[in-house]
C-alpha positions in Angstrom: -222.3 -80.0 -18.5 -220.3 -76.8 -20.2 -222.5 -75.5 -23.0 -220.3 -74.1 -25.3 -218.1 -77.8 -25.1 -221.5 -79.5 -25.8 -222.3 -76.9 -28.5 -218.8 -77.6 -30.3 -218.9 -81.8 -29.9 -222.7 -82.1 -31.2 -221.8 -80.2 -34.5 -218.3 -80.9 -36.1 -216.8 -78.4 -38.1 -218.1 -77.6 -41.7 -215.0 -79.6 -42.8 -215.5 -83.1 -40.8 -219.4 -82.8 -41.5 -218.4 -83.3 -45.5 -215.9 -85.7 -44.7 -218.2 -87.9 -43.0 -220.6 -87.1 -45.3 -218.4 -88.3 -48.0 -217.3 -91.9 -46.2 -221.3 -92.5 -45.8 -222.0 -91.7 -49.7 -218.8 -93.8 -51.2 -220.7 -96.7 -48.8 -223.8 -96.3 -50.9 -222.9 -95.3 -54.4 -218.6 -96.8 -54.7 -215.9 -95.2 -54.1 -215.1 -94.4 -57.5 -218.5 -92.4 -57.8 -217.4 -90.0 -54.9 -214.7 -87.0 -55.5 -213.9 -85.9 -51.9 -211.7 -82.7 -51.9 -212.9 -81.8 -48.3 -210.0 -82.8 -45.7 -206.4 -81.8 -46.0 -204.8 -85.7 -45.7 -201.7 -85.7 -47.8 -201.8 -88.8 -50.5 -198.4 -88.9 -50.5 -196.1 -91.2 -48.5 -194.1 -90.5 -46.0 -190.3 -90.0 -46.9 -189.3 -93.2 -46.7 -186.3 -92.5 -44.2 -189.5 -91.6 -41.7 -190.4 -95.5 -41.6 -186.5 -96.3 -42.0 -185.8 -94.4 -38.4 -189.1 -95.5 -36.4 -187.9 -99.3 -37.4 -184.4 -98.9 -36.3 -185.6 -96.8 -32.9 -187.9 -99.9 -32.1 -185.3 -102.2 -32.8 -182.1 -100.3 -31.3 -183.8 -98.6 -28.6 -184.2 -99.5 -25.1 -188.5 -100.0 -25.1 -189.1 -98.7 -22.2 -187.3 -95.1 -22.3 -188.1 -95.3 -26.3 -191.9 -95.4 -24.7 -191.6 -93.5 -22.0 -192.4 -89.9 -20.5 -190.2 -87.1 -22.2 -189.7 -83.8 -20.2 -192.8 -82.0 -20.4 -192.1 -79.4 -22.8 -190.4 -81.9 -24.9 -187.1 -84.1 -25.2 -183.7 -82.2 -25.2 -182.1 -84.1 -27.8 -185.3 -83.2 -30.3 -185.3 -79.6 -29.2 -181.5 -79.0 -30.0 -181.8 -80.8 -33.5 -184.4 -78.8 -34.4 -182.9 -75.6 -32.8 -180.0 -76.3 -35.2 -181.7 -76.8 -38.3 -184.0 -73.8 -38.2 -181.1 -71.9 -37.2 -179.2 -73.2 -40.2 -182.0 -73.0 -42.6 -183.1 -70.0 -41.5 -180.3 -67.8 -40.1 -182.2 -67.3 -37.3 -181.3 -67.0 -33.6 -183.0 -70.1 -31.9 -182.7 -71.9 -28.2 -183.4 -75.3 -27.6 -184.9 -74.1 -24.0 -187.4 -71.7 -26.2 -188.9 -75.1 -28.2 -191.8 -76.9 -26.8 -193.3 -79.9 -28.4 -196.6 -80.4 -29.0 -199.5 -82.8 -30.7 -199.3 -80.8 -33.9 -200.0 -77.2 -35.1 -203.4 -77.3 -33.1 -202.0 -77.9 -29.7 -198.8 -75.4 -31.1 -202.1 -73.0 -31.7 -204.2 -73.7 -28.5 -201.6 -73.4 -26.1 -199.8 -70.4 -27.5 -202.8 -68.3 -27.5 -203.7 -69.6 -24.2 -200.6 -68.5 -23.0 -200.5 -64.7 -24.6 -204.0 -64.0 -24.4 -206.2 -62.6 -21.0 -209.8 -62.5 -21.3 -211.3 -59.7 -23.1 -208.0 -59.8 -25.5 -208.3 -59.2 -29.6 -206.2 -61.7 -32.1 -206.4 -60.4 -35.5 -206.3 -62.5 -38.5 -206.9 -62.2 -41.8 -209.7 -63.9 -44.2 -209.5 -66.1 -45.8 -208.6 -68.5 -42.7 -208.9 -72.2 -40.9 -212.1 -72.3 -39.8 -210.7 -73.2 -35.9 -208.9 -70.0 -35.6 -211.7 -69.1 -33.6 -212.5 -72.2 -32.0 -209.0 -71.8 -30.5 -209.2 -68.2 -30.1 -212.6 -68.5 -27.5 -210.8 -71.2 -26.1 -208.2 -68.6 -24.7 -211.0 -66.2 -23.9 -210.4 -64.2 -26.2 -212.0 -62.4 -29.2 -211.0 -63.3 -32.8 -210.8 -60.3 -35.6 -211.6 -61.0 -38.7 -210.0 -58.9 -41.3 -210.6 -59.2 -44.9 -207.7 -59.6 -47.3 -206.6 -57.9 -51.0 -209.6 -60.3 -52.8 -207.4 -60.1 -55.8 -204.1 -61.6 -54.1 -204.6 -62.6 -50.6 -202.4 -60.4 -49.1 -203.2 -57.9 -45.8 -204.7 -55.1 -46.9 -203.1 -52.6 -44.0 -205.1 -49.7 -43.8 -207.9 -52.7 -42.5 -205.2 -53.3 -40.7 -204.2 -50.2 -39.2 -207.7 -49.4 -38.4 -208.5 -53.2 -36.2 -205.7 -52.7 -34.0 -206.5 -51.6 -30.2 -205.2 -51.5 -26.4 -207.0 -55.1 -26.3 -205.0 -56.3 -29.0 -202.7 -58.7 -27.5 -201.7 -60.6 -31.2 -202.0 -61.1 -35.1 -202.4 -64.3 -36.1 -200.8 -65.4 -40.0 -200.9 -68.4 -41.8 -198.6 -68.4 -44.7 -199.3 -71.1 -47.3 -202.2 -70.1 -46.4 -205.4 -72.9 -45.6 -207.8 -72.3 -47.7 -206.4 -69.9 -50.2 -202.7 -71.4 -51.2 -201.4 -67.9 -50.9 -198.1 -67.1 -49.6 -197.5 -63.8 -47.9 -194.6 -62.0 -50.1 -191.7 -60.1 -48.4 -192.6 -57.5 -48.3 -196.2 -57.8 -47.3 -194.0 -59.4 -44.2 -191.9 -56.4 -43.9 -195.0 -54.3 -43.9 -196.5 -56.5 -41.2 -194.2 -55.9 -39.1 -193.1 -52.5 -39.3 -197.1 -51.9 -38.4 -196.4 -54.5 -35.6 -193.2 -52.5 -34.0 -195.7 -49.1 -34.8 -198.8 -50.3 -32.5 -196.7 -52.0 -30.2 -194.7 -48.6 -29.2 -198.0 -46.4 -29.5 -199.8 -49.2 -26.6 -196.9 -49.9 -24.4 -196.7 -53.3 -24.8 -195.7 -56.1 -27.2 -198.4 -56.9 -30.0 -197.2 -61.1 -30.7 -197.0 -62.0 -34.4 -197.7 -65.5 -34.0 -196.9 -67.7 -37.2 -198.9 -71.2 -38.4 -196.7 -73.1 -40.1 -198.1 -76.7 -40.9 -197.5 -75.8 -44.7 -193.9 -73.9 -45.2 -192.1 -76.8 -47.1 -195.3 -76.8 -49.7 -194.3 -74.3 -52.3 -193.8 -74.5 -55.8 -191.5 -72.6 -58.4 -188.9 -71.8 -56.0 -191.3 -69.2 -53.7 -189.9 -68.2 -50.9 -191.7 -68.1 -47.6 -190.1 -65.6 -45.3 -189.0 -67.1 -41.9 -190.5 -64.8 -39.9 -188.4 -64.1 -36.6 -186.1 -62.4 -39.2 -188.8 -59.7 -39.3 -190.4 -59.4 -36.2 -189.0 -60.2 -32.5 -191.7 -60.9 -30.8 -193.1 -63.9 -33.0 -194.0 -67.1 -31.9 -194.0 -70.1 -34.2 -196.3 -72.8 -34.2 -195.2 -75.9 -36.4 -196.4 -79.0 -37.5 -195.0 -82.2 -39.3 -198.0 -83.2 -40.4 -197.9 -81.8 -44.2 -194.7 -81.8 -44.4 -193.7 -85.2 -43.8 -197.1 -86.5 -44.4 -197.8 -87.7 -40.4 -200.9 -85.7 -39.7 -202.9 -89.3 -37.5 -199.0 -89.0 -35.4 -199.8 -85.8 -34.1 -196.0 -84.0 -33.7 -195.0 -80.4 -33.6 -193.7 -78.0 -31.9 -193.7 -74.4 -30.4 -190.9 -72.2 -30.5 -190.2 -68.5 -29.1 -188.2 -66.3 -30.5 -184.9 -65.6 -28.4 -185.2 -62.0 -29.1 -188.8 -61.6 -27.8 -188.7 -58.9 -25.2 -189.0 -61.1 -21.9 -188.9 -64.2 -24.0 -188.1 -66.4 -21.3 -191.4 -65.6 -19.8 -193.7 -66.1 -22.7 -191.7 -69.2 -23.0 -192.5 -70.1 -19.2 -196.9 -69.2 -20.1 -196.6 -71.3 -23.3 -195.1 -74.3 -21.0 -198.2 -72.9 -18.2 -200.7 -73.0 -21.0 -199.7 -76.6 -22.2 -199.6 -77.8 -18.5 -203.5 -75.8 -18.0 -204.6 -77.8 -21.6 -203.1 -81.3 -20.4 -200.7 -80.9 -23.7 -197.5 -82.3 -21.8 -194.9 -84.6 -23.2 -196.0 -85.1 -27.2 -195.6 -88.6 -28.4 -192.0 -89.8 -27.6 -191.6 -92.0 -30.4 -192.2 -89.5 -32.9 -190.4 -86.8 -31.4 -187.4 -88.9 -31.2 -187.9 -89.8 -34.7 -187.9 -86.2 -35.6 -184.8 -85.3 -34.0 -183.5 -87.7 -37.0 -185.6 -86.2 -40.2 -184.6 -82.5 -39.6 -184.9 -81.1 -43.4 -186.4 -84.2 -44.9 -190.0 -83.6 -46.8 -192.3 -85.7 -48.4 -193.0 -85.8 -52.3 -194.2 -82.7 -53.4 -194.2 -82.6 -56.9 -197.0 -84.7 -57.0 -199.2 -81.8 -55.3 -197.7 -79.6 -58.0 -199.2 -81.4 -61.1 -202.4 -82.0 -59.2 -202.6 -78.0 -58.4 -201.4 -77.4 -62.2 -204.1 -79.9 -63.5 -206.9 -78.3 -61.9 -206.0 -75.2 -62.0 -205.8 -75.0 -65.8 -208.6 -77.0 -66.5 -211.3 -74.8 -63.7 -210.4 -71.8 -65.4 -211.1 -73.3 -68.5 -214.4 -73.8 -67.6 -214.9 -70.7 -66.1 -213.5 -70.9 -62.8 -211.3 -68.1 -61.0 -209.3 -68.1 -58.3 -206.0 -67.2 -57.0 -203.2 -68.8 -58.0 -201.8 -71.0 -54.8 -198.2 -71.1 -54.8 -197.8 -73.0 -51.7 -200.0 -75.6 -49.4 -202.5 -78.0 -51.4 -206.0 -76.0 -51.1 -207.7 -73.8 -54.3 -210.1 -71.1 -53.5 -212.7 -71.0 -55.9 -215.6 -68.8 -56.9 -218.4 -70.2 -56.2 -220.7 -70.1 -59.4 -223.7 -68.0 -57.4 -223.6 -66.4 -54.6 -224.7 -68.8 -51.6 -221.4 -71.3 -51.6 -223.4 -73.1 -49.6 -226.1 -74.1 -52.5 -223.3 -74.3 -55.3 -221.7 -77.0 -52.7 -225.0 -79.0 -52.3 -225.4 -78.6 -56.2 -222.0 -80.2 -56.5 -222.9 -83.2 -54.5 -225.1 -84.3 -57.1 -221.9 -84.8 -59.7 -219.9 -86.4 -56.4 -218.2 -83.7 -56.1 -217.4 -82.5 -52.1 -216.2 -79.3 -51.5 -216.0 -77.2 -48.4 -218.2 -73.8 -48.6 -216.2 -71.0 -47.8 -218.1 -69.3 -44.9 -216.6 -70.9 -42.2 -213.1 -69.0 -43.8 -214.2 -65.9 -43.5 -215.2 -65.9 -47.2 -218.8 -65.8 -48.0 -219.0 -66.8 -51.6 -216.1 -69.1 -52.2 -215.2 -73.2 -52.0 -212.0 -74.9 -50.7 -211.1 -77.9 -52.9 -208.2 -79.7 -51.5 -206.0 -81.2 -53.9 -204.0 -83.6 -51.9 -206.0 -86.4 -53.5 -204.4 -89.0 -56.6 -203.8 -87.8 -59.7 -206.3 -90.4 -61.3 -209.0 -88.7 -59.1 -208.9 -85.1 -60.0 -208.4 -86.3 -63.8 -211.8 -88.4 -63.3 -213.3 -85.9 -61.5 -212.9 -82.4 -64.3 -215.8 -83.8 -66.5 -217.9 -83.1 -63.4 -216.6 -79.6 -62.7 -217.5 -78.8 -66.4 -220.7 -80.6 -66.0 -221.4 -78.1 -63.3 -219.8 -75.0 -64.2 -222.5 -76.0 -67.7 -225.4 -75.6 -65.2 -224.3 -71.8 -64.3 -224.2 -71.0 -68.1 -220.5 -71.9 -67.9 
C-alpha cells in the first residue's frame, strides 16, 4: 500500500481527533456536560429558500436529468448564474467557460494546486492557516511555505514575504476570513500583495498564481469589506465553497473559477479541468449545483455568529484572554494560558471544554475555538473558561 496515504488515514487531523473525541465523551458524561468548539459546522439553518428550491426541483424536474451526470467541469446553466452574480457583485470580469464546479473548497483547493503546481514547486502561505494546506499542497507534489504573520493583526508581514519567494515558487496561497484566526486581509495589505506578486512575477519570468480560499467571504461583521481579489491581481484563481455560507457543508458544492485576465487563462483553466479529471473530481452533485444556480446572493443567518463572537469575545478577555479581534468567519485565536497549547487543551478537557491546539496552524502557542455553536452553549460554557483561566493565576 502507499505509505504516506496509510500515514494520513490511520491518524485524522488534530481537528477530527477532538471531534471524535468529543462524540465519545458527551456518550459517557451527557451532552450538556461537553462544550465542543472543535469543528467548523454552522448551527444555523440553511436560508430557507435553499430547502424551498431542492423541493420544487424534485417535484418540477424531470428525475432522471435532475439526477443525472452534469458536464464534467460543471452544468452551464450553474456556471453562467454564478458568472453573473460575481460579476455583478463584484465588478469583476468573469466567464462561465472559466468556472468549474467542485465538492467544496477542498476539491476547489486540491485540484487547483494540482493543476499549477510541478514537483519540486513552493506555495507560500501565511500562519496562521487550515491545518490541510499542506495535506493538499504534498498532494500536488509540492512544498508548502510557511510564513508567519503580523502576531498583533494577522496580516502578511512582506519583508517575510519578500525574502520566501524563489524560481520554485509557482503560488501564494490566502485565506481571507481567515480559519483559525477570523482575520480579514485589509485593502491594502491586498494591494501590497499583489504589487509584490506582479514584482516577483516579472523578476522570474513567469506568473506567480495568487490563489484565493473563500469558504468564509459572506461571514463578516460591521460592514468589513473583503476585497474580491481578481480586482487586484490577474492571475488569481478562486476557490469557493457554499458550505459556510449557506450552511451546506455534508452537500459538498463549490466551485473553481479562473480569472479571464490570467495570462494564458484558457490553459490554467484547461489543467484545473486535467487536475479534477487526474483526482476523479468530475461532475459535483447535480442536485445541488442546480439548486445553486437558483440561490446566487442568498446567505444564511449571520447575526447569530455575531453575538456568539461578541459574547465570547468580551467575556475571554475579561478573564484574561487575548486575541485578535475576528471580523469575519466564526473561529477565535486564543492565547493559550502557557506555552505548550497542547497541555492548556488537555487541561481544558477536564472543564468539558474542546478546543483545537494551534500547532497544526502554524501557531505554536495558540487555541482555535469555533464559535458556530448555540448561543445557550457558549453562555453555559464561560464559567468554565474562567474556571480555567483561575488555574493560570487568571
Amino acid at each position: 500500500m502507499n505509505k504516506r496515504m496509510y500515514e494520513l488515514g490511520s491518524k485524522r487531523s488534530v481537528i477530527r481527533e477532538i471531534f471524535e473525541f468529543g462524540k465519545q465523551r458527551a456518550a459517557e458524561v451527557g451532552a450538556d456536560k461537553v462544550f465542543d468548539f472543535s469543528l467548523g459546522n454552522p448551527s444555523v439553518a440553511p436560508p430557507a429558500v435553499v430547502e424551498e428550491t431542492l423541493e420544487t426541483l424534485l417535484k418540477t424536474e424531470n428525475a432522471t436529468a435532475l439526477h443525472g451526470y452534469t458536464s464534467a467541469q460543471g452544468d452551464l446553466e450553474t456556471r453562467r448564474a454564478i458568472a453573473s452574480f460575481i460579476a455583478s457583485k463584484h465588478g469583476v470580469k468573469t466567464d462561465p467557460d472559466l468556472i468549474y464546479m467542485t465538492c467544496g473548497a477542498a476539491a476547489s483547493l486540491t485540484i487547483t494546486l494540482s493543476a499549477i503546481c510541478n514537483k519540486g514547486d513552493e506555495v507560500i502561505t501565511f500562519a496562521p492557516f487550515f491545518t490541510e494546506y499542506r495535506v493538499f499542497t504534498e498532494t500536488a507534489g509540492a512544498k508548502l511555505m510557511e510564513l508567519s504573520s503580523d502576531p498583533d493583526t494577522f496580516q502578511i508581514d512582506f519583508d517575510l514575504l519578500e525574502k520566501a519567494f524563489s524560481e520554485r515558487t509557482a503560488a501564494v496561497l490566502v485565506n481571507s476570513p481567515n480559519n483559525p484566526s477570523g482575520v480579514v486581509y485589509s485593502e491594502e495589505t491586498v494591494k501590497k500583495l499583489a504589487a509584490m506578486l506582479e514584482k516577483k512575477s516579472r523578476e522570474y519570468g513567469k506568473p506567480i498564481y495568487l490563489v484565493t480560499d473563500e469558504p468564509y467571504r459572506e461571514l463578516v461583521y460591521g460592514g468589513v469589506k473583503v476585497p474580491y481579489l481578481t480586482a487586484y491581481y490577474k492571475n488569481t484563481v478562486v476557490c469557493y465553497s457554499y458550505s459556510k455560507s449557506l450552511s451546506l457543508p455534508g452537500e459538498r458544492i463549490g466551485y473553481i473559477f479562473v480569472c479571464p485576465e490570467a495570462e494564458d487563462a484558457k490553459r490554467l483553466y484547461f489543467a484545473v479541468c486535467g487536475a479534477g479529471r487526474a483526482l476523479g473530481y468530475v461532475c459535483a452533485p447535480s442536485l445541488f449545483q442546480k439548486m445553486i444556480a437558483k440561490c446566487q446572493g442568498v446567505t444564511s443567518d449571520v447575526s447569530v455568529y455575531e453575538k456568539n463572537r461578541d459574547l465570547l469575545v468580551g467575556a475571554l478577555k475579561e478573564y484574561g484572554y487575548t486575541c485578535v479581534r475576528p471580523d469575519g468567519a466564526f473561529y477565535l485565536f486564543v492565547k493559550a494560558l502557557e506555552e505548550d497549547a497542547n497541555a492548556f487543551c488537555e487541561r481544558a478537557k477536564k472543564y468539558g471544554l474542546l478546543l483545537v491546539p494551534g500547532d497544526d496552524f502554524g501557531c505554536k502557542g495558540y487555541v482555535r475555538i469555533a464559535y458556530c455553536v448555540s448561543p445557550d452553549m457558549i453562555s453555559r460554557s464561560l464559567p468554565y473558561f474562567k474556571l480555567l483561566a483561575e488555574e493560570y493565576g487568571r
